[in-house]
N, C-alpha and C positions, 0 to 999 in steps of 0.2 A: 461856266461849264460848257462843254461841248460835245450835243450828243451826235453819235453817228445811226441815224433812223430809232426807232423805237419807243415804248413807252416805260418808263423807269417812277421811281418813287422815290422821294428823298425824307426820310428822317431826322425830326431834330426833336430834343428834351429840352424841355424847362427844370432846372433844378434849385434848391434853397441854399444858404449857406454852409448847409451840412452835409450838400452835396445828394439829398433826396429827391429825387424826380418827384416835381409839382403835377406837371402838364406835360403830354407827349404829343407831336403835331406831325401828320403824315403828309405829305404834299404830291401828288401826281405831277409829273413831270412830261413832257414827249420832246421827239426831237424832230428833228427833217436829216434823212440821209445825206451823204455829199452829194451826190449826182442827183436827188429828187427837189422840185420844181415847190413842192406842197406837200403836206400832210392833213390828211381829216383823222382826227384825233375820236371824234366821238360824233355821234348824233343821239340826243337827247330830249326828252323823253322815249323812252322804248320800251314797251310800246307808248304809243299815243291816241290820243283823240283827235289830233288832227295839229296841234300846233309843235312844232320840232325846232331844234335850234342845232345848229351845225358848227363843231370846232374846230375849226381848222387854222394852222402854221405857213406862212406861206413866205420866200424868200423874198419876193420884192411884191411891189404894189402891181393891180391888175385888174381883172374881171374874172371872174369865176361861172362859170357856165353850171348849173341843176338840172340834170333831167331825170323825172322820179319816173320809175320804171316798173309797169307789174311783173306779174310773173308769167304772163305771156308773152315779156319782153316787147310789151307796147307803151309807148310814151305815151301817159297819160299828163305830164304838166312839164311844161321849160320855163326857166327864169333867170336871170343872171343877177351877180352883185356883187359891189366895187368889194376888193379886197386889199389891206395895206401889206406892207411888210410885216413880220412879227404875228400873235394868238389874234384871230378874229372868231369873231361868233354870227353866225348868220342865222338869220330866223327866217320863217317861212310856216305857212298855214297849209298845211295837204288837203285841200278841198275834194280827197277822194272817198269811194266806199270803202269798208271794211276789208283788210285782207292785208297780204305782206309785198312790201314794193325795195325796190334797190333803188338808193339815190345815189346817181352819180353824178361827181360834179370834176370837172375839168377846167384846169389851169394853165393855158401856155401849151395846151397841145396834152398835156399829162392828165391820167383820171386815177381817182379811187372810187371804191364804190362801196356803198354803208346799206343793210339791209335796216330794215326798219317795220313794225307792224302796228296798223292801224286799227282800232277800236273803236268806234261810237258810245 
């Protein structure tokens, strides 16, 4: 399959010989646009207590730059980490206080950015 950007879902059934759906399996999907460098698909747990993991798609192998950001648009924590080709999941612990931060992470010059809210 070949997506062009976005996040999609694919559906498949299990059926028995009589042709009755057993089991039905829904699969999330995302893709990377033609011209985008990376995708972050999701950042998980949201909110959190502090520990987050980040999904992201990325065309080739690289470093990926984090900068969690408040909302006074102050850098509160930087961090980087190796990223392959293909679904990676990066993890990381927000050692911040309570309240709602933007993680942005940059690839090759390219950023997304994923809100995210912290809990104790």
């Amino acid at each position: 399959m070949v997506f062009n950007g976005g996040s999609w879902t694919y559906e498949a059934k299990d059926v028995d010989a009589t042709g009755a759906a057993c089991q039905d399996f829904i699969i999330p999907l995302f893709g990377i646009g033609m011209n985008e460098i990376f995708a972050v698909n999701s950042v998980y747990p949201n909110p959190t207590s502090g520990a987050i993991s980040l999904e992201l798609m990325s065309k080739k192998a690289g470093v990926a730059g984090i900068n969690v950001v408040n909302i006074l648009g102050q850098s509160v924590m930087s961090f980087e980490r190796a990223v392959e080709a293909g679904v990676n999941t990066l993890n990381a612990d927000l050692n911040v206080a309570n309240g709602t931060y933007f993680v942005e992470v940059t690839v090759d010059g390219a950023k997304s950015v994923k809100r995210v809210v912290v809990n104790h």
